[in-house]
C-alpha positions in Angstrom: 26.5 27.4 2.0 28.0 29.0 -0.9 30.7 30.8 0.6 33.9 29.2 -0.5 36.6 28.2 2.1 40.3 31.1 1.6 42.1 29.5 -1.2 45.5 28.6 0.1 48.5 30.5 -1.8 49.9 26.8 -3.4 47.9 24.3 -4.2 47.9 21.3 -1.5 49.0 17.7 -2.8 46.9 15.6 -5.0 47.0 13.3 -2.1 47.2 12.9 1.5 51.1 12.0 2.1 51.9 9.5 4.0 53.0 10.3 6.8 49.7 12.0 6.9 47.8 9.1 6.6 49.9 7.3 9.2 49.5 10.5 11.6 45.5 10.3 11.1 45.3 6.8 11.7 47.2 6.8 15.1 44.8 9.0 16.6 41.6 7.5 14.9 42.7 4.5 17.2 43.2 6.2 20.2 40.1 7.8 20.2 38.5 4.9 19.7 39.8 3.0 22.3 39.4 6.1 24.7 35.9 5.9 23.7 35.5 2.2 24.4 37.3 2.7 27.5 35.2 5.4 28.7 31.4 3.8 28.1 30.4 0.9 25.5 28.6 2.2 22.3 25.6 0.7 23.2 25.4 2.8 26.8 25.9 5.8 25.0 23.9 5.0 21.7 21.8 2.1 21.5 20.2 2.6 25.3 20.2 6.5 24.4 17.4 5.8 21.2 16.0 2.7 23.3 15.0 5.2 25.8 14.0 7.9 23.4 11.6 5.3 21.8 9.8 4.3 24.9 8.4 7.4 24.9 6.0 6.4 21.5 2.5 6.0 22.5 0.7 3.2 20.4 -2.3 5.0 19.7 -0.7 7.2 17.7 0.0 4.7 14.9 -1.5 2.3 13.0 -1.7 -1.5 14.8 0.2 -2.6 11.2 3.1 -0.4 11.4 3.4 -0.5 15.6 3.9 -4.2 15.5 7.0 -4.3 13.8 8.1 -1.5 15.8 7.4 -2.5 19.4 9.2 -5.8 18.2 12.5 -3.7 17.3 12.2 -2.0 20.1 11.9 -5.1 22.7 14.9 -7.1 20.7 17.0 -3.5 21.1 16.4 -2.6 24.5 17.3 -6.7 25.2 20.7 -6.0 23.3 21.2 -2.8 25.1 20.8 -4.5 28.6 22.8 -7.3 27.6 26.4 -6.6 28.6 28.1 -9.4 26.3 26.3 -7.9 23.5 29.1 -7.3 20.1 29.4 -3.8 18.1 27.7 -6.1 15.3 24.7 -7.2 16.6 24.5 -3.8 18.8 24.9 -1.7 14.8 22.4 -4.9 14.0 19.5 -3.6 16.5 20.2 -0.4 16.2 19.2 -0.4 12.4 16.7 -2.3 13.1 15.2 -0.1 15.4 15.8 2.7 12.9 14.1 1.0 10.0 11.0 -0.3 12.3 10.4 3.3 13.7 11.0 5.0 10.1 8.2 3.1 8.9 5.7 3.8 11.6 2.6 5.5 9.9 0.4 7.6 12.0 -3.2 7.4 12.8 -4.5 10.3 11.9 -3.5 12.8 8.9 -1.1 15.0 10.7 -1.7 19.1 11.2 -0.6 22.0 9.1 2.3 24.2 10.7 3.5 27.3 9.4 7.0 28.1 8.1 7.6 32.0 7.8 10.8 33.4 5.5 12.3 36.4 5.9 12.7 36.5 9.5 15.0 34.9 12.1 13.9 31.7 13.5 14.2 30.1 17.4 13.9 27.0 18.5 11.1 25.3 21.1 12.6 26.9 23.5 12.8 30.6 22.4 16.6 30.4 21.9 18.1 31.6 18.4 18.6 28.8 15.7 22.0 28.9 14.3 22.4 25.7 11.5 24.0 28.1 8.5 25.1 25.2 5.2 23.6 22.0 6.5 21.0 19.5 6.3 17.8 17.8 7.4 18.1 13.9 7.9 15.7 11.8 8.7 16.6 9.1 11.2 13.4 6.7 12.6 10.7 9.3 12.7 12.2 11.7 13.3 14.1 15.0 11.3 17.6 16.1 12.7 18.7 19.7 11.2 22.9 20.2 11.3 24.3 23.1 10.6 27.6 25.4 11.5 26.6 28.2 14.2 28.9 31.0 12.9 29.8 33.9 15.5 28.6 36.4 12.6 25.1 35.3 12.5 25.4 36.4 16.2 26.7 40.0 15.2 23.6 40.2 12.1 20.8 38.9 14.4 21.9 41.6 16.9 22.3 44.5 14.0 21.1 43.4 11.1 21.7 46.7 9.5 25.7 46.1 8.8 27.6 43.3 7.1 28.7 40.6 8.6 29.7 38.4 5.7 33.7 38.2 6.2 33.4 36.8 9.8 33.3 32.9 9.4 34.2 32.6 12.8 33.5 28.9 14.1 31.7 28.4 16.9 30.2 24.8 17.1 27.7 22.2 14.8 24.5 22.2 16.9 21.8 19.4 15.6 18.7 20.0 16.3 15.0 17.5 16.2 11.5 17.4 14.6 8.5 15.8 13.9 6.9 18.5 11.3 9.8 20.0 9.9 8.5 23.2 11.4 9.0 23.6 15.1 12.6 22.1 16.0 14.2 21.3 19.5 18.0 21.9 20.5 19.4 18.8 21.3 23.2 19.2 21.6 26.2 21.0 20.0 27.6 17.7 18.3 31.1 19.5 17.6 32.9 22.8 19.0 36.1 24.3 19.0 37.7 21.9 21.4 36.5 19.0 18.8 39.5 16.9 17.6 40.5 16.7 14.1 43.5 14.4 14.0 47.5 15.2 14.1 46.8 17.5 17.8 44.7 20.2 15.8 41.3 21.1 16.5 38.1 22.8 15.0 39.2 25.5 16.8 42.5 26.3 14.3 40.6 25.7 11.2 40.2 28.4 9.0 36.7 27.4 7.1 34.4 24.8 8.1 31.5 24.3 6.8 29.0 22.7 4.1 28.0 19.6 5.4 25.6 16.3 6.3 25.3 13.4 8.2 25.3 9.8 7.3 24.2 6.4 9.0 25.8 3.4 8.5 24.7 0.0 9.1 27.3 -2.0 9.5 29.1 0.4 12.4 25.9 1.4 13.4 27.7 4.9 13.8 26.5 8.2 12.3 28.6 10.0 10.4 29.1 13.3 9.7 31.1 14.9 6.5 32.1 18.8 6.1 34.5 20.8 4.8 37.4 22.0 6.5 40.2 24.1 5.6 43.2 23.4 8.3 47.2 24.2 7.6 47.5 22.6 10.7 45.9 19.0 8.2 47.3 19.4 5.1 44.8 22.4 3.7 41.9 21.7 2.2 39.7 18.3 2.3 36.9 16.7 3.7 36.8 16.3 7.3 34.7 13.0 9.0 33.4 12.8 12.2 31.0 9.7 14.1 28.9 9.8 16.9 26.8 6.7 18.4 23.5 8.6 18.3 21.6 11.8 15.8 23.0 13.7 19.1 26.1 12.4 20.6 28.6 14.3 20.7 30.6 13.2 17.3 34.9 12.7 17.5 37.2 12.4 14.8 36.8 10.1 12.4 39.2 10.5 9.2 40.7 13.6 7.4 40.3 13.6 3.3 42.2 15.9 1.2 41.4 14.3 -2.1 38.7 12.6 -3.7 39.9 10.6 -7.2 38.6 11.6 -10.3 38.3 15.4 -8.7 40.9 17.8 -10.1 41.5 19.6 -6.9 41.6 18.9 -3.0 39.1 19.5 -0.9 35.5 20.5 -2.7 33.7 22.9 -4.1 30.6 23.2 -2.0 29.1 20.1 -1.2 26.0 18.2 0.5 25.3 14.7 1.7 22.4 12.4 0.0 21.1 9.7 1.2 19.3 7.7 -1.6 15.9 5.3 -1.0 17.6 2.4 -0.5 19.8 3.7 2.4 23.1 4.5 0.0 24.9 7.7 1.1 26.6 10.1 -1.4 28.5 13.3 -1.3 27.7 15.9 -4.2 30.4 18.5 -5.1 32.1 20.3 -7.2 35.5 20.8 -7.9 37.3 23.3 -5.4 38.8 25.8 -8.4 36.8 26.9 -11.1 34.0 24.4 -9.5 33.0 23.7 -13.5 32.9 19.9 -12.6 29.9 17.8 -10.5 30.7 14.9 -9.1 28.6 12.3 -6.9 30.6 10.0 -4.4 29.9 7.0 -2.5 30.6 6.9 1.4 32.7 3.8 1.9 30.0 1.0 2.6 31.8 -0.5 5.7 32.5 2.3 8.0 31.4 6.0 5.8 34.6 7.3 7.1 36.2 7.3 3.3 34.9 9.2 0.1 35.1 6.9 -2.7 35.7 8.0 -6.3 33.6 10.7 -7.4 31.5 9.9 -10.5 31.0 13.2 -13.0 27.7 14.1 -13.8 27.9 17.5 -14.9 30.4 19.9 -17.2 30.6 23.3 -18.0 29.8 26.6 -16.1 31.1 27.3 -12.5 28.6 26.2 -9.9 28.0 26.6 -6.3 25.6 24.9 -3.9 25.7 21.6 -5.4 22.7 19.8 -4.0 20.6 17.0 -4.8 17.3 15.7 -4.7 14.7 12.8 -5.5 11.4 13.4 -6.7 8.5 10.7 -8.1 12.1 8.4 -9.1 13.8 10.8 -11.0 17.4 12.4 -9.4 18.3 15.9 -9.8 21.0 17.7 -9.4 20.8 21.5 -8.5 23.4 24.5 -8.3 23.8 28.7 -8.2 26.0 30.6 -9.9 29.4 31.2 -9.2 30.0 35.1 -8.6 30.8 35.8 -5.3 28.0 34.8 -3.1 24.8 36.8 -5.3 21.5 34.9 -5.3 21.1 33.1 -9.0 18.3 30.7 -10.6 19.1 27.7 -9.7 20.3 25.7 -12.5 19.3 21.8 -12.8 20.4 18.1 -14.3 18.0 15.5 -14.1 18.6 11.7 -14.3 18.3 10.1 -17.5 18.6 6.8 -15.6 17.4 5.2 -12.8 21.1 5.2 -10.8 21.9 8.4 -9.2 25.8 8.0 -10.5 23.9 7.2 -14.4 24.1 9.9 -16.9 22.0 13.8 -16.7 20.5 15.7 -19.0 22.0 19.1 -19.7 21.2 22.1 -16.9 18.4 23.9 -17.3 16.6 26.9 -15.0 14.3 25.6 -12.5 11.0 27.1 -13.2 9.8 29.1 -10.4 13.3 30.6 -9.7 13.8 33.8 -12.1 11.1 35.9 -10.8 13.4 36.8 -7.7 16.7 34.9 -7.9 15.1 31.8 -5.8 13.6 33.7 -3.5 16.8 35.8 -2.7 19.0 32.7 -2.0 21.5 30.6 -3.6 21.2 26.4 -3.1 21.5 24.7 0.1 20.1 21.7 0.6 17.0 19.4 -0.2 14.4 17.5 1.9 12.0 15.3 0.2 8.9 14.4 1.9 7.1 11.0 0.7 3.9 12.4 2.3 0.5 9.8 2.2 -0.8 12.1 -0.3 1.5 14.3 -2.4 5.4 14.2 -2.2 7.1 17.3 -1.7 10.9 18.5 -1.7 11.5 21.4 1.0 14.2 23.8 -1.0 16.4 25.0 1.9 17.7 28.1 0.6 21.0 29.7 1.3 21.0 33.3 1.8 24.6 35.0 3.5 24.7 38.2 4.9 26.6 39.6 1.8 24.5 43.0 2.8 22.4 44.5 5.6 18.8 42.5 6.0 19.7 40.0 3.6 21.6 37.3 5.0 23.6 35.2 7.7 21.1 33.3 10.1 18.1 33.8 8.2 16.5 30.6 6.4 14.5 30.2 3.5 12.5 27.1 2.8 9.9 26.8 0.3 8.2 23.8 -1.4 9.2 22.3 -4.8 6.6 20.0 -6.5 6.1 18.4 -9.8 4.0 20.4 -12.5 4.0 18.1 -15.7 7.5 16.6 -16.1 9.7 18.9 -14.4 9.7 20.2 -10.9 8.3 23.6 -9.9 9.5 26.2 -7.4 7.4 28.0 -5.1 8.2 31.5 -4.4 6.2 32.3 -0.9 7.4 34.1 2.1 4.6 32.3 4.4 3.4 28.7 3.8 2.1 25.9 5.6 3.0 22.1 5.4 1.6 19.0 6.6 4.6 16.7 7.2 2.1 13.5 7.2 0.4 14.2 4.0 3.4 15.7 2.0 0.5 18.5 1.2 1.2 22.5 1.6 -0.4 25.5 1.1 0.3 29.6 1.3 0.1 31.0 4.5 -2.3 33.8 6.2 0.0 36.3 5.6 1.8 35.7 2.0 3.3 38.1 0.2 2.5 37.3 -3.4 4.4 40.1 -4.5 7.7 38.8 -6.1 11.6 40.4 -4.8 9.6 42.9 -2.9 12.5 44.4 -1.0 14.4 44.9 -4.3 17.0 42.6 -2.8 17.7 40.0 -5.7 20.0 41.3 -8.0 22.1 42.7 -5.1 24.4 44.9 -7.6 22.8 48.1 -8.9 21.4 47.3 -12.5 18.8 48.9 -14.8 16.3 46.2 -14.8 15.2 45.1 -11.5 14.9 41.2 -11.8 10.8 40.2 -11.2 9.8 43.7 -12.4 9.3 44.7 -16.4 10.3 48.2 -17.6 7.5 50.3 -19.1 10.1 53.2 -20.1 12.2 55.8 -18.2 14.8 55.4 -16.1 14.5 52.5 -13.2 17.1 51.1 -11.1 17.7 49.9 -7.9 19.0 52.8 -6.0 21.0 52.2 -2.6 19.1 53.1 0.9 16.2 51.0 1.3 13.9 51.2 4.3 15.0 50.2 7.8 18.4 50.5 7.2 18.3 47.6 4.0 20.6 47.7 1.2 18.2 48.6 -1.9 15.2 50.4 -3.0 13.3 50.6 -6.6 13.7 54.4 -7.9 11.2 54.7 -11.0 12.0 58.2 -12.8 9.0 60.6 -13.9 6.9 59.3 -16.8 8.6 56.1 -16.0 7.2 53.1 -14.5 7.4 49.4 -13.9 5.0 46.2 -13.6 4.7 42.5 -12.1 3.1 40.1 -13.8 1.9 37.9 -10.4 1.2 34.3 -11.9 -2.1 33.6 -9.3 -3.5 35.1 -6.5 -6.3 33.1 -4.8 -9.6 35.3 -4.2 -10.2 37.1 -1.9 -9.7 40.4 -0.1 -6.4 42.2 0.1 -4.4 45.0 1.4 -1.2 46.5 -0.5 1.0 48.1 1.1 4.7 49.9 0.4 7.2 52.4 1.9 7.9 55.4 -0.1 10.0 58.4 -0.5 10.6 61.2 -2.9 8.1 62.6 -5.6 4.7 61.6 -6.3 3.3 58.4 -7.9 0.9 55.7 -7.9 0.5 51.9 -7.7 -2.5 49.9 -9.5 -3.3 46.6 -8.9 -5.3 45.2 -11.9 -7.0 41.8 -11.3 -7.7 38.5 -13.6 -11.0 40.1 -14.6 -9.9 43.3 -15.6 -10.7 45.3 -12.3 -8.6 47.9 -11.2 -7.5 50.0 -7.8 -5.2 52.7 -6.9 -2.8 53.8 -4.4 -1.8 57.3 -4.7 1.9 58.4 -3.4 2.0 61.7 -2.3 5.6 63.2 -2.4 7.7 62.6 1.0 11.4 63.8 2.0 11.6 60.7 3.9 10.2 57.3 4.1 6.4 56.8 4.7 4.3 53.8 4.6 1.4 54.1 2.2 -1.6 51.1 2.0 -4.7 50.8 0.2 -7.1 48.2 1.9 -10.5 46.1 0.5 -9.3 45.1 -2.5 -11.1 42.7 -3.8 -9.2 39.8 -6.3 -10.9 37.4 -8.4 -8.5 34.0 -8.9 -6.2 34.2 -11.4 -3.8 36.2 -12.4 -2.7 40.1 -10.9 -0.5 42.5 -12.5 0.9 45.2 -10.0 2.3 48.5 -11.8 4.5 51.4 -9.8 4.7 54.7 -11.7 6.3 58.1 -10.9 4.2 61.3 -11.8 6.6 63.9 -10.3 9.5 65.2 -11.6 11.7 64.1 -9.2 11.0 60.3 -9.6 9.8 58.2 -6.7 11.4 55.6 -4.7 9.5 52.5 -3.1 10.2 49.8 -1.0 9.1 46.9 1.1 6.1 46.3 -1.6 3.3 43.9 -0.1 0.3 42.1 -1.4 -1.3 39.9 1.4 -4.6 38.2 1.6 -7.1 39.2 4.4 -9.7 37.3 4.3 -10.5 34.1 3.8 -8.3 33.1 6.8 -8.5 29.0 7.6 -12.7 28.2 8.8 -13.0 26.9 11.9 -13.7 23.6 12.4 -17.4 22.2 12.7 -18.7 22.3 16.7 -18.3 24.9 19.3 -16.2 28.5 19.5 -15.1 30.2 22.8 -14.5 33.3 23.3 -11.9 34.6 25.5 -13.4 37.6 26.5 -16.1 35.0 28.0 -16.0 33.3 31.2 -14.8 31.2 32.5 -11.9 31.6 29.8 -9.0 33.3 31.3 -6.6 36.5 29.9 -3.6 37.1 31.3 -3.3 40.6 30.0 -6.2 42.8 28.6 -9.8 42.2 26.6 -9.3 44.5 23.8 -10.6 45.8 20.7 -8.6 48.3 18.6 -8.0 46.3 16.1 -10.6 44.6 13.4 -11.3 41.3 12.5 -12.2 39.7 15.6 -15.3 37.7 16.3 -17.1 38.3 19.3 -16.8 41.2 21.4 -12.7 41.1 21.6 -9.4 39.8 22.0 -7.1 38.7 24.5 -3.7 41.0 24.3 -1.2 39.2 27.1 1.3 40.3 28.5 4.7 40.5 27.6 5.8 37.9 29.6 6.6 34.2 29.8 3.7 32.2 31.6 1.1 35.3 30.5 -1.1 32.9 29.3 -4.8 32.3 28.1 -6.9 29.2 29.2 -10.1 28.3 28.0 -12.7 25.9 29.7 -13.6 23.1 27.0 -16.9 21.0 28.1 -17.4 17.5 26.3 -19.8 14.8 26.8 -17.2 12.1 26.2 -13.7 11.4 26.4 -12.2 11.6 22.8 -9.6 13.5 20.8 -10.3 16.6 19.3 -9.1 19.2 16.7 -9.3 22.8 18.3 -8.6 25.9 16.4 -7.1 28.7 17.9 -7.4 32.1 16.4 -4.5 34.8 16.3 -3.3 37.7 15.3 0.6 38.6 15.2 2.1 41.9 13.4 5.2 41.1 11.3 7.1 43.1 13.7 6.5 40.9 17.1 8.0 38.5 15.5 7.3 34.4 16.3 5.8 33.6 19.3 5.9 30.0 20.4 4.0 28.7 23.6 3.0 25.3 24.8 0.0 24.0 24.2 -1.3 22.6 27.9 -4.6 20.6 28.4 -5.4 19.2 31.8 -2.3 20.2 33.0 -0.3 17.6 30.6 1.9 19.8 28.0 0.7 18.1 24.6 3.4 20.0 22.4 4.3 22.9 21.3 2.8 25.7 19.2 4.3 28.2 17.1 2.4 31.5 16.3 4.1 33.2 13.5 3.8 36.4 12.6 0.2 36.9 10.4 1.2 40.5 8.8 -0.4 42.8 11.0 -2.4 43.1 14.2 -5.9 42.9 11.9 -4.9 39.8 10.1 -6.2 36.8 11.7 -5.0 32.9 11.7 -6.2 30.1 12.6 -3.8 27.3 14.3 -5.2 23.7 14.5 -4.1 20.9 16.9 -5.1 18.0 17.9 -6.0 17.4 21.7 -7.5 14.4 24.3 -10.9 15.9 26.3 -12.1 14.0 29.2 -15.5 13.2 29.6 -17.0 17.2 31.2 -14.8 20.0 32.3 -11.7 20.4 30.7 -8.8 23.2 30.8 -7.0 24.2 27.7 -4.0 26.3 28.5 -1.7 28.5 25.8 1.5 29.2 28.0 4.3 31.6 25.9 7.5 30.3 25.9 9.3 33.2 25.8 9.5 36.8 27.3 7.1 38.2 24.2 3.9 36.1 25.7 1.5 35.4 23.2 0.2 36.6 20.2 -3.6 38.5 20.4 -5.9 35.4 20.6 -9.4 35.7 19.6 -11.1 32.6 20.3 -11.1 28.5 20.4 -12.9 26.7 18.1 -13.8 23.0 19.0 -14.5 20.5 16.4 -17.9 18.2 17.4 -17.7 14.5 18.4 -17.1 12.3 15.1 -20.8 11.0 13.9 
């Protein structure tokens, strides 16, 4: 994240003293011979994955990959059982484990699932996800998410009207799991308060913590993660290290590192951890003051609990967010700004060589990026996704509650591809992603309207960034809608425009909030077509929408004009596709209004866009759940579709997907727009041979979304 840690009054020593150092060390020791004492490392790591990994099913994979992998799996859980077993050959089966499981390639070619900006997320179970400045890793099959849970993402999620941005408040490092990179389970708070740091200090008396990753090495076998922390009680600034046994043990106190050689200062400058192809961990950071310097650093090889020397790849302007990624071989290196926390471009060096500490090319702006500041957000971290058809980097933005509606818990991820020799950004507030194939696409409900909420610039200017000026006065005037920060105010005769790249075709509704004098908004299409939303004049704000409009592919340009002489002010500015939504798949549909399907709630029809005769509308209640009977003549697996509607202000509503009784995972219904814009959701599911019960069961108190129908795909020929 790109808030900086309080710079100390005098700068702390180049290096660690000594007496530091032998402070550190005395206490590294006796945790780890408490640890040892208490239970080997294999009890509480290598049995711990063994027993996670039992619970792979074969038919899920391809007979190629599973054979190395059930191998791993029988030599681990031998080394696990075996109480003579060494730390070497127990980090030895471990890794092997790892590797075997990494590489397991699945049978089939995975399912979309839908990731949904601007809104706060929950986990699997409902409960808030609080990971602010971390990372994804991927450990075996399987994505673990780390991040810092602050106590002022608490206060924002609860009244996201104020600022919250000052309180830094630690509360603990929760990691949480996934398959899909979309719906993630809690599995443990990894640190907390209470959480040594060497020298008798604890997380608990550090004054910044934050920015950080996790590392695996293979000759400990331990995991290791690296942050910053800012501690008089250590010295002042530097980069803390902490190990666990497992992705989710509970991690202790590794080492304490006020100074990485070659950097100018102690302590970094925002940083992120990068683990390369071959295995190799690196930190990436800048300096701590004036942060004009980019370094990558090795993790010692032996243990990961010592930075090496930090190589310089990058000169010139103060940066923030330093990140990195890989994409089709080529490195790049990617950071914001520096002025105090606003959303920026993101500003890139690419590898001129095929070694990640090798020389860059000068920074340039990620294309994709100035339209609306990268999507509102400053750099945070990278996942790149070697899918079995494209590759694709998730761009985990990093967006801090530096105003009301714009901040502290709320994550933005969008996909980052390569479009001729440089990679693109994607600006979407709804997309989807197939974790298997590496392939995505824009969501149901998409906004393809650029820095909407007029949030980007974040200072008032005279140019609104993502819109052109087409004369008189425009600015972004404080007091946006629902209690936001901003709104666009266009004077009278004055007006602005957006360009929008490409729109898919289709059908679509605009929509705004507006208040003041009279004006208009036209959408003009590729071909030349044109509609109109007139704004009558309105002391307060009122939402204003013009429906049916019909969009050729290709480009749209979307103008905003005042025509009275006050000037009008607009806000919340939408562009979403309604039709068009995903087809359902080959075979049979049924309806929930139709026996023997079940509604726990109401059949309903006040809204448009159904098939059929209605809609289920549950109730607002965990277990209010919908169940549809599902005849098939054989036993197979099959891809349903099930067909939803959820307004943008229900929020997500997650629910398990239950067939036969067996919970075969979860599913996460995001929000589609609006009550009349409908989604499909696919999944993959076993039938027996005749009757068979397919269950949607909410999660939460919210129930489920409106569901329409369930579409089953017919037997392969």
């Amino acid at each position: 994240m790109a808030l900086a840690a309080p710079v100390s009054a005098s700068t702390a020593a180049a290096e660690e003293p000594v007496k530091e150092r032998l402070t550190a060390q005395a206490p590294e020791k006796e945790v780890q011979d408490r640890r040892a004492a208490a239970a080997p490392a294999k009890e509480r790591g290598l049995k711990h994955i063994v027993s996670e990994y039992h619970t792979r099913t074969p038919s899920k994979y391809t007979a190629r990959s599973w054979k190395p992998f059930a191998k791993a799996l029988r030599t681990a859980a031998a080394v696990a059982d075996d109480t003579s077993a060494g730390k070497s050959e127990v980090a030895d089966a471990k890794t092997a484990l790892m590797t075997a499981a990494g590489d397991l390639k699945a049978a089939d070619e995975g399912t979309f699932q839908t990731i949904t900006n601007n809104t706060f997320w929950n986990d699997t179970d409902g409960n808030p996800i609080y990971s602010q400045g971390g990372g994804v890793f991927k450990f075996g099959d399987t994505y673990y998410w780390y991040g810092v849970h602050y106590r002022g993402a608490e206060l924002y999620r609860a009244n996201p009207t104020r600022k919250y941005d000052g309180d830094v408040s630690f509360v603990s490092i929760p990691v949480y799991s996934s398959k899909d990179l979309v719906n993630w389970k809690f599995e443990n708070r990894v640190a907390t308060r209470s959480t040594g740091v060497g020298s008798g200090a604890n997380l608990g008396g550090a004054g910044w913590v934050g920015r950080l990753g996790v590392s695996y090495n293979e000759n400990t076998g331990k995991y290791v993660l690296a942050t910053q922390m800012w501690h008089t009680g250590r010295g002042g600034h530097g980069v803390l290290l902490l190990q666990g046994d497992s992705p989710t043990d509970t991690f202790d106190y590794g080492y304490f590192q006020t100074q990485i050689t070659n950097s100018p200062t102690t302590g970094t400058g925002d940083q992120t951890v990068f683990t390369d192809d071959n295995g190799k961990d690196y930190l990436i950071f800048s300096n701590r003051e004036g942060r004009s310097r980019g370094f990558v650093a090795k993790f010692r090889e032996s243990d990961s609990l010592r930075i090496e020397p930090g190589v310089e790849i990058r000169r010139g302007s103060g940066r923030e967010g330093n990140a990195m990624f890989k994409l089709d071989g080529k490195y790049y290196h990617a950071a914001s700004d520096l002025h105090g926390w606003n959303t920026s471009v993101n500003y890139v060096n690419e590898s001129t060589s095929s070694n990640v500490q090798g020389s860059y090319s000068g920074e340039y702006v990620l294309a994709g990026t100035e339209m609306d500041y990268s999507h509102v957000t400053q750099t945070g971290f990278f996942v790149t996704v070697n899918g079995t058809k494209q590759n694709t980097v998730i761009y985990a933005g990093d967006r801090w509650a530096d105003f009301a509606w714009n901040g502290i818990g709320y994550n933005q991820w969008v996909p980052i591809t390569k479009t001729g020799a440089r990679p693109q950004f994607h600006s979407v507030s709804q997309w989807q992603f197939n974790a298997t194939t590496g392939e995505w696409r824009a969501g149901p409900a998409n906004n393809y309207i650029l820095n909407p909420d007029i949030q980007a610039d974040r200072i008032i200017v005279s140019s609104v960034r993502g819109w052109r000026n087409l004369g008189g006065s425009v600015t972004n005037v404080n007091g946006g809608v629902n209690g936001s920060r901003f709104a666009l105010q266009v004077s009278n005769s004055g007006g602005v425009e957006q360009r929008i790249a490409s729109v898919p075709a289709g059908t679509y509704t605009l929509s705004l909030h507006a208040r003041g004098s009279a004006g208009q908004v036209v959408i003009t299409g590729a071909n030349g077509s044109q509609r109109t939303l007139g704004i009558p004049s309105s002391s307060g704000w009122a939402k204003r929408e013009l429906t049916g409009i019909a969009l050729p592919s290709g480009a749209a340009t979307v103008t905003v004009r005042a025509s009275g002489s006050g000037g009008v002010i607009v806000d919340q500015l939408s562009l979403v596709k309604t039709s068009g939504d995903t087809p359902p798949p080959p075979g049979v549909r049924y309806e929930v209004e139709t026996a023997p399907a079940e509604c726990q709630g109401t059949i309903d029809s006040d809204h448009s866009g159904f098939s059929g005769s209605g809609f289920c509308n549950g109730a607002n209640a965990a277990g209010s759940y919908a169940q549809f009977t599902v005849n098939s003549e054989t036993a197979r697996t099959a891809t349903v579709g099930i067909r939803f509607a959820n307004a943008a202000s229900a929020g997500a509503r997650p629910a398990n997907l239950v067939v036969n009784g067996t919970t075969v995972g979860p599913v996460s219904f995001e929000t589609t727009g609006a009550w009349s814009n409908w989604s499909t959701k696919t999944a993959t599911v076993p039938l027996n041979a005749g009757s068979n019960t397919i269950w949607l069961d909410p999660t939460t108190a919210a129930g489920l979304p409106n569901i329409d129908c369930l579409d089953v795909a017919a037997p392969a020929a």
